[in-house]
C-alpha positions in Angstrom: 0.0 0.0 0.0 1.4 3.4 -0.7 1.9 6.2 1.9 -0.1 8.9 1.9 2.0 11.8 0.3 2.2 14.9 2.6 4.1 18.4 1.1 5.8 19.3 4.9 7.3 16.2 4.5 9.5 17.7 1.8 11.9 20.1 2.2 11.6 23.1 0.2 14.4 23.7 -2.8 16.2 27.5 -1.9 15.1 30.1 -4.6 18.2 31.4 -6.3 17.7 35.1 -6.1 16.8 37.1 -9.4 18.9 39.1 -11.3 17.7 43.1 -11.7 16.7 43.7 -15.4 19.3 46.1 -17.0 18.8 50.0 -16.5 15.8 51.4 -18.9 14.5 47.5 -19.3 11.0 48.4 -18.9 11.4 51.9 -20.8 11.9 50.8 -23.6 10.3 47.4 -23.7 7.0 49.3 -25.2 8.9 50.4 -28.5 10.6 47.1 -29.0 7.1 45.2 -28.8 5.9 47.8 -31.4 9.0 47.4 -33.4 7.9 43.8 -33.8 4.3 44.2 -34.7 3.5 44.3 -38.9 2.4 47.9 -40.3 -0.9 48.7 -40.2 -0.4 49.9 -43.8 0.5 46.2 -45.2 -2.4 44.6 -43.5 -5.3 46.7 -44.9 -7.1 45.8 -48.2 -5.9 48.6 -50.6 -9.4 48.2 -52.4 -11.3 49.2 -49.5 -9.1 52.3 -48.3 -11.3 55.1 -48.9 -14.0 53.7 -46.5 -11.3 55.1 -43.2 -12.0 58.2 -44.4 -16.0 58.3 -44.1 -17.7 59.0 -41.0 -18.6 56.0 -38.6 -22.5 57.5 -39.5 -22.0 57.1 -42.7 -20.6 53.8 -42.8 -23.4 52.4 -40.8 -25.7 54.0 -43.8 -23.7 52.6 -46.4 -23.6 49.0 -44.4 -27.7 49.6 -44.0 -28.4 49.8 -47.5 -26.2 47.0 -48.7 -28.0 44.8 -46.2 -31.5 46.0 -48.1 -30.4 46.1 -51.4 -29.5 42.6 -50.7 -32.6 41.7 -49.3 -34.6 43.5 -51.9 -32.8 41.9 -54.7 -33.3 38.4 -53.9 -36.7 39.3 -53.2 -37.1 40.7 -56.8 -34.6 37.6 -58.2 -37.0 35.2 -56.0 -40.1 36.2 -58.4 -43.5 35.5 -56.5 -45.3 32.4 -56.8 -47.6 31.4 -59.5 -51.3 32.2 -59.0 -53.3 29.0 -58.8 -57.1 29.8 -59.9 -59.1 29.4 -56.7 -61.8 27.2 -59.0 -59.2 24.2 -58.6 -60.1 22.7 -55.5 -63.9 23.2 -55.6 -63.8 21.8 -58.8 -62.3 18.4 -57.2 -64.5 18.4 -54.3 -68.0 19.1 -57.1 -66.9 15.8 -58.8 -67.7 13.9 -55.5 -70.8 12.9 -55.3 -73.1 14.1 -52.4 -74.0 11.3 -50.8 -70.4 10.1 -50.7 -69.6 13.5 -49.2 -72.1 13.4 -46.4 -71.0 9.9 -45.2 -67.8 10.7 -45.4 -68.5 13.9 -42.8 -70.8 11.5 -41.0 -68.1 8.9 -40.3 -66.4 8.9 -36.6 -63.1 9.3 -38.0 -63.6 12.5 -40.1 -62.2 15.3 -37.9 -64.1 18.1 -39.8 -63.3 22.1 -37.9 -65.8 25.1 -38.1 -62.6 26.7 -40.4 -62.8 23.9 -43.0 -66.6 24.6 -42.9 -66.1 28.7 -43.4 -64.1 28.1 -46.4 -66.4 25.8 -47.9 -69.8 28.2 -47.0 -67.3 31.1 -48.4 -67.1 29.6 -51.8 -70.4 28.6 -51.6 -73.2 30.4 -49.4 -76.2 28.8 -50.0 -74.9 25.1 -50.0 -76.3 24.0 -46.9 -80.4 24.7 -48.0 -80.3 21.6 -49.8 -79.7 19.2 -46.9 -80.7 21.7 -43.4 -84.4 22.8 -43.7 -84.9 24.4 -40.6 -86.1 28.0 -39.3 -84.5 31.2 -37.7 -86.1 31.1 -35.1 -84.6 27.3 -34.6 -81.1 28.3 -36.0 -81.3 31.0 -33.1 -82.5 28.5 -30.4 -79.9 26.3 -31.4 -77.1 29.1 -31.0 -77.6 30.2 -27.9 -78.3 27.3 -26.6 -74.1 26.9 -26.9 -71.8 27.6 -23.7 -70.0 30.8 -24.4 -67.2 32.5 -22.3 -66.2 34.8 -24.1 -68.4 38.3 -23.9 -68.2 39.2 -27.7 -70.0 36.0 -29.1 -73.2 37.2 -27.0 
């Protein structure tokens, strides 16, 4: 088993004391570090000079409108999207048969929302006298005999 390693067990090695840094070390330590560093002249692009001598406002503008240009132009570039006639898919769904249609709707598995019913009453407003016969007053009944929390459906 090993011992159990303790550090004031171990005498300390003596320091050998420092040397002082030569006279004007740290004075001139600065401009030798400089010295060393590239010009700033080779580093820069020499295409994009001019732009050091524009205001910092005005090189946020420039920057701005580059970004929108941008954008605009692949907007523009993009083209919109071709316009589909609006006929297409009540066409489809007139080619069904009614009767199909309504035991489709009447099946348990048919998820049908009140959205997919707006559409359909949108395109066509008076498609639901051929199959609902019933009164205003009824209608009415019917409505309000709904749960409503929220005030502006009253």
């Amino acid at each position: 088993m090993k011992t159990a390693f303790k550090l004031d067990a171990h005498p300390r090695r003596p320091r050998p004391l420092l040397s002082e840094p030569p006279a004007g070390y740290f004075d001139k330590l600065p401009t030798q570090i400089m010295a060393r560093l590239p010009q700033a002249e080779t580093q820069q692009a020499t295409g994009w000079n001019w732009l050091r001598f524009l205001s910092p406002a005005l090189r946020t503008s420039l920057a701005s409108v580059a970004v929108l240009g941008g954008f605009a132009a692949s907007f523009y570039m993009s083209g919109s999207a071709p316009l589909v006639p609006a006929t297409a898919p009540t066409a489809a769904l007139d080619a069904v048969p009614r009767t199909e249609l309504v035991g489709y709707l009447l099946t348990s598995g048919a998820q049908v929302e009140s959205s997919d019913l707006a559409i359909l009453t949108a395109g066509h407003p008076g498609i639901a006298k051929g199959f609902l016969q019933v009164s205003e007053d009824e209608l009415n009944e019917a409505l309000d005999a709904q749960p409503s929390d929220d005030a502006t459906y009253l």
